[in-house]
DOZA-530156 format. One record per residue (C-alpha): residue number from 1; residue in one letter; x, y, z. Coordinates in steps of 0.02 Angstrom, whole numbers. Example, Ala and Ser with C-alpha at 12.3 -4.5 7.8 and 13.67 -1.06 7.14 Angstrom:
<recs>
<rec seq="1" type="A" x="615" y="-225" z="390"/>
<rec seq="2" type="S" x="684" y="-53" z="357"/>
</recs>
This chain:
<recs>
<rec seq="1" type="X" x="-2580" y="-1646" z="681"/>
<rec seq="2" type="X" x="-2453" y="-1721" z="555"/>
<rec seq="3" type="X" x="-2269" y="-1617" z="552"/>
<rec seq="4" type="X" x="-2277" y="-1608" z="379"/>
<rec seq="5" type="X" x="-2445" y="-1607" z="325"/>
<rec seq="6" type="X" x="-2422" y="-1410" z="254"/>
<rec seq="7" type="X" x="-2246" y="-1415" z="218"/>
<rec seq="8" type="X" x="-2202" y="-1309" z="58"/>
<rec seq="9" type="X" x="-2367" y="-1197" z="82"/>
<rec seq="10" type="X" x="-2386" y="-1025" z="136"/>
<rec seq="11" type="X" x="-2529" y="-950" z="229"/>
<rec seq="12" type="X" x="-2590" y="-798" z="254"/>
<rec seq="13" type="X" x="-2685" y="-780" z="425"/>
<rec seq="14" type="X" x="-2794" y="-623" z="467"/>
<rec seq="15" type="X" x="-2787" y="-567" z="660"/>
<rec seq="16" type="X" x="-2624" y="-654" z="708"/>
<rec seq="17" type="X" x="-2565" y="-567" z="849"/>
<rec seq="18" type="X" x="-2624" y="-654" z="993"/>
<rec seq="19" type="X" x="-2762" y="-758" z="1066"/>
<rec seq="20" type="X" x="-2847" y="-885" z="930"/>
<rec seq="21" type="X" x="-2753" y="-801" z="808"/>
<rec seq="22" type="X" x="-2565" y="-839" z="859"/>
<rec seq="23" type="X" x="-2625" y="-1033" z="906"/>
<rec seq="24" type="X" x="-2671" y="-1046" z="727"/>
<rec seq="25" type="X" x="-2507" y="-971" z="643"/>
<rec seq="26" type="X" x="-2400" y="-1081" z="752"/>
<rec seq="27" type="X" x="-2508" y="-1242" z="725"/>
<rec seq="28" type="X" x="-2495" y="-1206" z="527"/>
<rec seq="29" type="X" x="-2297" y="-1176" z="546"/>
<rec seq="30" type="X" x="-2281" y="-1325" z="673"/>
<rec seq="31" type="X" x="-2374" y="-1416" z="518"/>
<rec seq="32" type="X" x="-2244" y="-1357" z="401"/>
<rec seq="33" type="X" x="-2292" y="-1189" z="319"/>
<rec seq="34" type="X" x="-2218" y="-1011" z="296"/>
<rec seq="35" type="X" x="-2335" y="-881" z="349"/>
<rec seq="36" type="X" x="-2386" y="-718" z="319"/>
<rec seq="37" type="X" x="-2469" y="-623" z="479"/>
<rec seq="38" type="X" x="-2568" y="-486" z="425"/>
<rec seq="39" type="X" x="-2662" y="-353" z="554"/>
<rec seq="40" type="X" x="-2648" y="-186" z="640"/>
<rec seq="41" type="X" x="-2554" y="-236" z="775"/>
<rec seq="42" type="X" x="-2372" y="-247" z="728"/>
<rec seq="43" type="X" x="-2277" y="-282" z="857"/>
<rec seq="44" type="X" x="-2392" y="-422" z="933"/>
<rec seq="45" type="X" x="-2386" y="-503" z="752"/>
<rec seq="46" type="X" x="-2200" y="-465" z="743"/>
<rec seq="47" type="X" x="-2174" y="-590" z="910"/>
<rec seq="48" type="X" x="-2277" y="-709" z="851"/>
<rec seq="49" type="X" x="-2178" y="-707" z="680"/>
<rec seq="50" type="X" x="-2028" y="-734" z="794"/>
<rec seq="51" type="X" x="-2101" y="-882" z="855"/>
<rec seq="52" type="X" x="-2156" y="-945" z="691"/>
<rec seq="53" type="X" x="-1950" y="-936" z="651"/>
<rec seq="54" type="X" x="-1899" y="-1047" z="810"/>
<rec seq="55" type="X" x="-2032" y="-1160" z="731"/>
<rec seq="56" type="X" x="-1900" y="-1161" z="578"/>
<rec seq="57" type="X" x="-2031" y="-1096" z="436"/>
<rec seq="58" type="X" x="-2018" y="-922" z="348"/>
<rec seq="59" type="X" x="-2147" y="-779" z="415"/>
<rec seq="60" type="X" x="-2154" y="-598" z="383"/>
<rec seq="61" type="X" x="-2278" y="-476" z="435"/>
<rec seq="62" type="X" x="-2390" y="-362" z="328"/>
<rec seq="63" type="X" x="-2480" y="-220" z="412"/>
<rec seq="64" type="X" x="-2692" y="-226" z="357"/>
<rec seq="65" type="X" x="-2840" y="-145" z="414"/>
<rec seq="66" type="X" x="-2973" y="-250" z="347"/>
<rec seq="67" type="X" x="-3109" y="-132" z="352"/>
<rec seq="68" type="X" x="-3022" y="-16" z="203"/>
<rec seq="69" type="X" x="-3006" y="-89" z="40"/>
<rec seq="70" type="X" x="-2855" y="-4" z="-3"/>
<rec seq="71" type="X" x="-2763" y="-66" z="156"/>
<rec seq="72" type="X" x="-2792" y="-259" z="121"/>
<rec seq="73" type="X" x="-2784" y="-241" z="-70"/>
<rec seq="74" type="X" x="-2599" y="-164" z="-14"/>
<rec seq="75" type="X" x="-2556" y="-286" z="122"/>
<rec seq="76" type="X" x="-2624" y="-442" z="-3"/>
<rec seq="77" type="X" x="-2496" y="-349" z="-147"/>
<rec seq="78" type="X" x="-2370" y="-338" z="2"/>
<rec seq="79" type="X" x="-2378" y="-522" z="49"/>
<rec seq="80" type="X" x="-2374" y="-590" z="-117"/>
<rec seq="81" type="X" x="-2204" y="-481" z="-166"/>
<rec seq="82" type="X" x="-2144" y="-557" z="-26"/>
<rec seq="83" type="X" x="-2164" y="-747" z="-42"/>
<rec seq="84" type="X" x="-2228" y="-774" z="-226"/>
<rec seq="85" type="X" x="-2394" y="-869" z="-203"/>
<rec seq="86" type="X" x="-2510" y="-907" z="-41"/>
<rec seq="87" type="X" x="-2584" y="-1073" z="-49"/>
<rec seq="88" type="X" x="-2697" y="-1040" z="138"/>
<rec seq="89" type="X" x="-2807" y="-914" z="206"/>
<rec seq="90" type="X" x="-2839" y="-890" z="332"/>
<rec seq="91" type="X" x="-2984" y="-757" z="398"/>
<rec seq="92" type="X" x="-2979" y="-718" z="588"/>
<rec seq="93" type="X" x="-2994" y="-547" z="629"/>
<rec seq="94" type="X" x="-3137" y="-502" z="718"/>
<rec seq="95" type="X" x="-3220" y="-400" z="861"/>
<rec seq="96" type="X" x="-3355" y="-451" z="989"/>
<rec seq="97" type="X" x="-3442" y="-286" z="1006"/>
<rec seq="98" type="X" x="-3571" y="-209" z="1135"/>
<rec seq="99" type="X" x="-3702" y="-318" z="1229"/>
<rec seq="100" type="X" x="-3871" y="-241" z="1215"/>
<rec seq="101" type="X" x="-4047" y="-255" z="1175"/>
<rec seq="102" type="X" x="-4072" y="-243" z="1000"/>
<rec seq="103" type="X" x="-4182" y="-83" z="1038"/>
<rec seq="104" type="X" x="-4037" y="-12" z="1112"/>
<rec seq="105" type="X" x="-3878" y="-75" z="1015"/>
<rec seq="106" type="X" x="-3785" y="70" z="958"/>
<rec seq="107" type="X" x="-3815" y="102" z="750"/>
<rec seq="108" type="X" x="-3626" y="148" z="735"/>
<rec seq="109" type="X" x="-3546" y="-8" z="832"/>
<rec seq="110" type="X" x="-3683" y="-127" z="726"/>
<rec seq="111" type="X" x="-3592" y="-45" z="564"/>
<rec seq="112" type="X" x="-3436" y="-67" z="651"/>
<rec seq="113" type="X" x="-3452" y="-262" z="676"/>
<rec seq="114" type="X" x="-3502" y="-290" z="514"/>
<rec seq="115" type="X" x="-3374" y="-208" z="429"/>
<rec seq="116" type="X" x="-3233" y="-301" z="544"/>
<rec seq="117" type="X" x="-3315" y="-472" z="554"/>
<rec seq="118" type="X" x="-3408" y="-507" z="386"/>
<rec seq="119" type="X" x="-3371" y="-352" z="271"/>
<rec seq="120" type="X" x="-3184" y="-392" z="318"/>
<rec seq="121" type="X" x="-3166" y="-564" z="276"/>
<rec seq="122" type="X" x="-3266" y="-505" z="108"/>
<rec seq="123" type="X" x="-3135" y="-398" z="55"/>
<rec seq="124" type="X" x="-2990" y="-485" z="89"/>
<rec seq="125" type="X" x="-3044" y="-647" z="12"/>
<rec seq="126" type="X" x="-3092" y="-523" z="-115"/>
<rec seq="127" type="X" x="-2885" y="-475" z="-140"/>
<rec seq="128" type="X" x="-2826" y="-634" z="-138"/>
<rec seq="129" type="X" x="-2947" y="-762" z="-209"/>
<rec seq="130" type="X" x="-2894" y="-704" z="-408"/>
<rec seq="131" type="X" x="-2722" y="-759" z="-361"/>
<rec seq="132" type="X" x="-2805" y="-932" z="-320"/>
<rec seq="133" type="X" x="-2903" y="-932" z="-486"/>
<rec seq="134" type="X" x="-2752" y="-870" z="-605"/>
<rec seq="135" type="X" x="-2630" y="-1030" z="-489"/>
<rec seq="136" type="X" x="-2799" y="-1143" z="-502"/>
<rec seq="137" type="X" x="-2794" y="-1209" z="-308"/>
<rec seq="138" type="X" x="-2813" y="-1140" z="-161"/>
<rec seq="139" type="X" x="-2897" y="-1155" z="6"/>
<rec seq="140" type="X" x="-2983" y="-1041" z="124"/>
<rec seq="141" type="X" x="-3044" y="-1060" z="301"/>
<rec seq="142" type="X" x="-3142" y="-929" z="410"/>
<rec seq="143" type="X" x="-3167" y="-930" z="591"/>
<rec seq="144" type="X" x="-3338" y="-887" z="647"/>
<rec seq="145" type="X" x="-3424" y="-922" z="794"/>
<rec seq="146" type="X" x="-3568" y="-1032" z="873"/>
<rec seq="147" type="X" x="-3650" y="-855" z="891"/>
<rec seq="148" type="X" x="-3716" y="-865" z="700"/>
<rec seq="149" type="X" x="-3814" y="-1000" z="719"/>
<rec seq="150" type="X" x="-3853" y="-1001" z="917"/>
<rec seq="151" type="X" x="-3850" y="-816" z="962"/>
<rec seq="152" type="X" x="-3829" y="-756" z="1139"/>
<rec seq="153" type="X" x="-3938" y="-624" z="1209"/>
<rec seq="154" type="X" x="-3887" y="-430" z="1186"/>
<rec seq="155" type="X" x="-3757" y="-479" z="1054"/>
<rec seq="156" type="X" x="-3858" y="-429" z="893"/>
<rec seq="157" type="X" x="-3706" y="-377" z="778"/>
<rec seq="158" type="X" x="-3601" y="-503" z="824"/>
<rec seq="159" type="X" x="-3702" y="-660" z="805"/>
<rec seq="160" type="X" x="-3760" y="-571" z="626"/>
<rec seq="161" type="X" x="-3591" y="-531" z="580"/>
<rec seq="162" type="X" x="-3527" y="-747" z="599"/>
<rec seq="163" type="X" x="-3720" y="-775" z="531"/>
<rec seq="164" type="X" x="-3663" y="-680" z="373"/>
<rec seq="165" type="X" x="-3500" y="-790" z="355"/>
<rec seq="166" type="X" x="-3591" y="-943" z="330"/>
<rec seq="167" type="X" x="-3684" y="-905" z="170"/>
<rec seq="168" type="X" x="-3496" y="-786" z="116"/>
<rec seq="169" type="X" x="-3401" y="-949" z="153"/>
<rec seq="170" type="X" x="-3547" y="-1062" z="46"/>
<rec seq="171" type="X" x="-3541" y="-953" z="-81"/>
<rec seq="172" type="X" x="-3351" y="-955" z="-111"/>
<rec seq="173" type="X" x="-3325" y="-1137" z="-122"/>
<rec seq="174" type="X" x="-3466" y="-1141" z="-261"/>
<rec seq="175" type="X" x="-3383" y="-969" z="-352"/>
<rec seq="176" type="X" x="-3223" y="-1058" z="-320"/>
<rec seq="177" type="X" x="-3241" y="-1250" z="-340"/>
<rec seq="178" type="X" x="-3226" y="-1238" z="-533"/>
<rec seq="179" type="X" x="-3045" y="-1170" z="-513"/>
<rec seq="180" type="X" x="-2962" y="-1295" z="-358"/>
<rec seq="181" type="X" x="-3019" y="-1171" z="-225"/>
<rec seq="182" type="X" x="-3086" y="-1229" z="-63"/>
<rec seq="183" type="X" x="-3171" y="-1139" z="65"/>
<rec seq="184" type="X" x="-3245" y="-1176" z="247"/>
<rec seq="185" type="X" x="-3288" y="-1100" z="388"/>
<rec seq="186" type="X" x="-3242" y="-1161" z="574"/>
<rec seq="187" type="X" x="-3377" y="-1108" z="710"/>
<rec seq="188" type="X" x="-3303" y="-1122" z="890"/>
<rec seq="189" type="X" x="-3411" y="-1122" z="1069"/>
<rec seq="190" type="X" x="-3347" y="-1037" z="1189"/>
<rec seq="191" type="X" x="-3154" y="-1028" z="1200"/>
<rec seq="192" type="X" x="-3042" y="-997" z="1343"/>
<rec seq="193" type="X" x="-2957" y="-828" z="1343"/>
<rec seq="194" type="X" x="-2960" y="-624" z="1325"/>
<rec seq="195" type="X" x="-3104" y="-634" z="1204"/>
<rec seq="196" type="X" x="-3207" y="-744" z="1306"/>
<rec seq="197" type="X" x="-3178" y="-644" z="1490"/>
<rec seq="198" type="X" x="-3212" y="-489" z="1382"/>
<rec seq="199" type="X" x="-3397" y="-542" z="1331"/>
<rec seq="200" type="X" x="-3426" y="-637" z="1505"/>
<rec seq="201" type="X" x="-3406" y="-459" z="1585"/>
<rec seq="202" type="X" x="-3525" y="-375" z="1454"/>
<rec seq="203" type="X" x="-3651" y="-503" z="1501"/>
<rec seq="204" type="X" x="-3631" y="-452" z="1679"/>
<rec seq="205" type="X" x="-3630" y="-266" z="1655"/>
<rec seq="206" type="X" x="-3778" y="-290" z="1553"/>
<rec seq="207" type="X" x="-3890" y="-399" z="1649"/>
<rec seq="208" type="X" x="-3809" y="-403" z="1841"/>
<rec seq="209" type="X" x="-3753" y="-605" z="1835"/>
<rec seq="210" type="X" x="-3627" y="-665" z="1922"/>
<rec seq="211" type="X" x="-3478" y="-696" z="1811"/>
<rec seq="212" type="X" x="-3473" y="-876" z="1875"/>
<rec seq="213" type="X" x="-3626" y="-904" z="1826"/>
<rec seq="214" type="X" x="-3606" y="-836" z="1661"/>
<rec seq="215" type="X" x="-3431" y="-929" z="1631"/>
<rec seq="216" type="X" x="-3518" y="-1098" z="1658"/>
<rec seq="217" type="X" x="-3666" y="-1070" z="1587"/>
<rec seq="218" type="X" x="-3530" y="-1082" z="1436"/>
<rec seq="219" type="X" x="-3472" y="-1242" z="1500"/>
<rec seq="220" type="X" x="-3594" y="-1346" z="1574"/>
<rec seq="221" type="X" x="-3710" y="-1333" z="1418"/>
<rec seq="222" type="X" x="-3615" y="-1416" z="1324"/>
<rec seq="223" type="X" x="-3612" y="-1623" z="1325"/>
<rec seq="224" type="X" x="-3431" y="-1611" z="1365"/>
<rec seq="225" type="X" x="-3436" y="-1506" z="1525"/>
<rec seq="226" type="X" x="-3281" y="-1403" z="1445"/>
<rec seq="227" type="X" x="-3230" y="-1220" z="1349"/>
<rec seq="228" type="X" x="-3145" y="-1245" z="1200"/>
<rec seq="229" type="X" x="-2975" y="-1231" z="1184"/>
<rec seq="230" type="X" x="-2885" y="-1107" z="1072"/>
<rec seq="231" type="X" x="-2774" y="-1252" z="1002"/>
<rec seq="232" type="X" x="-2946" y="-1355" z="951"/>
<rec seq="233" type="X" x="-2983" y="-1217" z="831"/>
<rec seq="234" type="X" x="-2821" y="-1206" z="762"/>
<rec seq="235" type="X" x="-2801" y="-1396" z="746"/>
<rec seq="236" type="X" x="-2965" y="-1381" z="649"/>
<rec seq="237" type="X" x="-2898" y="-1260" z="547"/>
<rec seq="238" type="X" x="-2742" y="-1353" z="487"/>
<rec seq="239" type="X" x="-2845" y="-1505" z="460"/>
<rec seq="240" type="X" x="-2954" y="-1408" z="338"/>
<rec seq="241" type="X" x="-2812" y="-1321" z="266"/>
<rec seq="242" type="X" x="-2722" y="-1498" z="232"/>
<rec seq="243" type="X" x="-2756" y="-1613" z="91"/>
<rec seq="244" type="X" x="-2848" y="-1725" z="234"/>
<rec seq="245" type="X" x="-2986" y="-1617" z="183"/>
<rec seq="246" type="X" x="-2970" y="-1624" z="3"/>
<rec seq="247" type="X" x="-3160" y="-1648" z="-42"/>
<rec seq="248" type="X" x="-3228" y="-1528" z="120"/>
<rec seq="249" type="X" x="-3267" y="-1363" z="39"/>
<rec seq="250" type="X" x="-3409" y="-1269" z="103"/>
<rec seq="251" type="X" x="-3425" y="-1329" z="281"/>
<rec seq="252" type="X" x="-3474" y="-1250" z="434"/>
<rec seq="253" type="X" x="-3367" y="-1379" z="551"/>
<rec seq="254" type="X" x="-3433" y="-1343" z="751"/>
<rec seq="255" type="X" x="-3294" y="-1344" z="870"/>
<rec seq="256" type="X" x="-3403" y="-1318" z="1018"/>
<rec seq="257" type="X" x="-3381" y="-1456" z="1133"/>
<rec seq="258" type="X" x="-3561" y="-1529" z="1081"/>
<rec seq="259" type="X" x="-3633" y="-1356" z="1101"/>
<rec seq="260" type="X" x="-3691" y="-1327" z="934"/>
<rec seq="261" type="X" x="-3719" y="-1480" z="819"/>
<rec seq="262" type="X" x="-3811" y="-1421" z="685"/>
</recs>
């Protein structure tokens, strides 16, 4: 991606501190933008903040829990004391849950998933989008997951949950097309990393696989024969947050190695 295709914009990325996260906040600063890193865990987000620095943009860190209202109203108020005006956000928190049978998925940790993964991106696009309206521009971009529209067995709430954030991310770009605001959703296969050893051992505790098996049944379905990359999704994300995507606004854009293509 283009040095300078972001320069004099500030972000605001959900979920910063580590994994996908961190690859998109450095990929936005590497493209030129301050940014804002907003979570619960501090001191991850603080390092990565560090790193934004070396970069040579601005970052600070707001703390957020995006499951209370109050928290990411006050961590939106925070952010925007601190820099003046956020031109990018971006949503990224999220949580894979249980693996289950539907019969058997826990009510609580269903409520739980949707509050982090859907109800979660609600609110906080909630906080910031009447900043966008009252500045009249504005772009957001959501990460969700091949999982809402190719679900994987005993993973009810979480392939709802990034289901969910297709019609949320639709329905901002048409609520916020009339006043500049953009809004599109990125849906990644399966990406190397934490996240993705975390739900290949579910499977396995859940149905006795071999994790090898699991791991590339991932892979090998997909045209490519590869995982994605962390650094895909967050080169998607710039590219969507740039004025290279100046007429892309409510787009679900697969970065799934041919995995999904619909």
């Amino acid at each position: 991606m283009g040095r300078m295709m972001l320069a004099g914009r500030t972000a605001l990325v959900t979920g910063a501190g580590g994994g996908i996260g961190r690859e998109i906040t450095l990929a936005l600063a590497r493209a030129g933008a301050d940014v804002i890193l907003a979570g619960r865990s501090i001191d991850a987000m603080a390092a990565v903040a560090d790193e934004v620095r070396a970069i040579g943009q601005k970052s600070e860190v707001v703390s957020m829990d995006v499951t209370a209202p109050d928290s990411v109203n006050a961590a939106v108020e925070s952010a925007l004391r601190h820099v003046g005006a956020i031109d990018i956000l971006v949503c990224n928190s999220g949580i894979s849950g249980p693996a289950a049978p539907v019969w058997e998925y826990p009510v609580d940790a269903w409520r739980h998933v949707q509050d982090v993964n859907l109800t979660g991106v609600f609110l906080t696009c909630r906080a910031l989008l009447p900043h966008m309206v009252e500045r009249g521009s504005g772009t957001v971009v959501v990460i969700g997951s091949i999982a809402g529209k190719r679900p994987s067995p005993n993973r009810s709430g979480y392939s709802s949950s990034k289901a969910g954030l297709v019609a949320l991310v639709r329905t901002i770009a048409l609520d916020g097309g009339p006043y500049g605001i953009r809004a599109n959703l990125v849906s990644p296969g399966g990406v190397a990393g934490a996240n993705l050893d975390n739900i290949i051992q579910q499977n396995v505790d859940a149905t006795g696989a071999d994790a090898e098996t699991v791991r590339a049944s991932y892979r090998d379905a997909a045209p490519l024969r590869r995982l994605v990359e962390p650094g895909d999704v967050a080169d998607a994300v710039v590219y969507l947050a740039s004025d290279a995507a100046t007429n892309v606004t409510g787009a679900d854009l697969n970065v799934t190695a041919g995995l999904v293509m619909h």
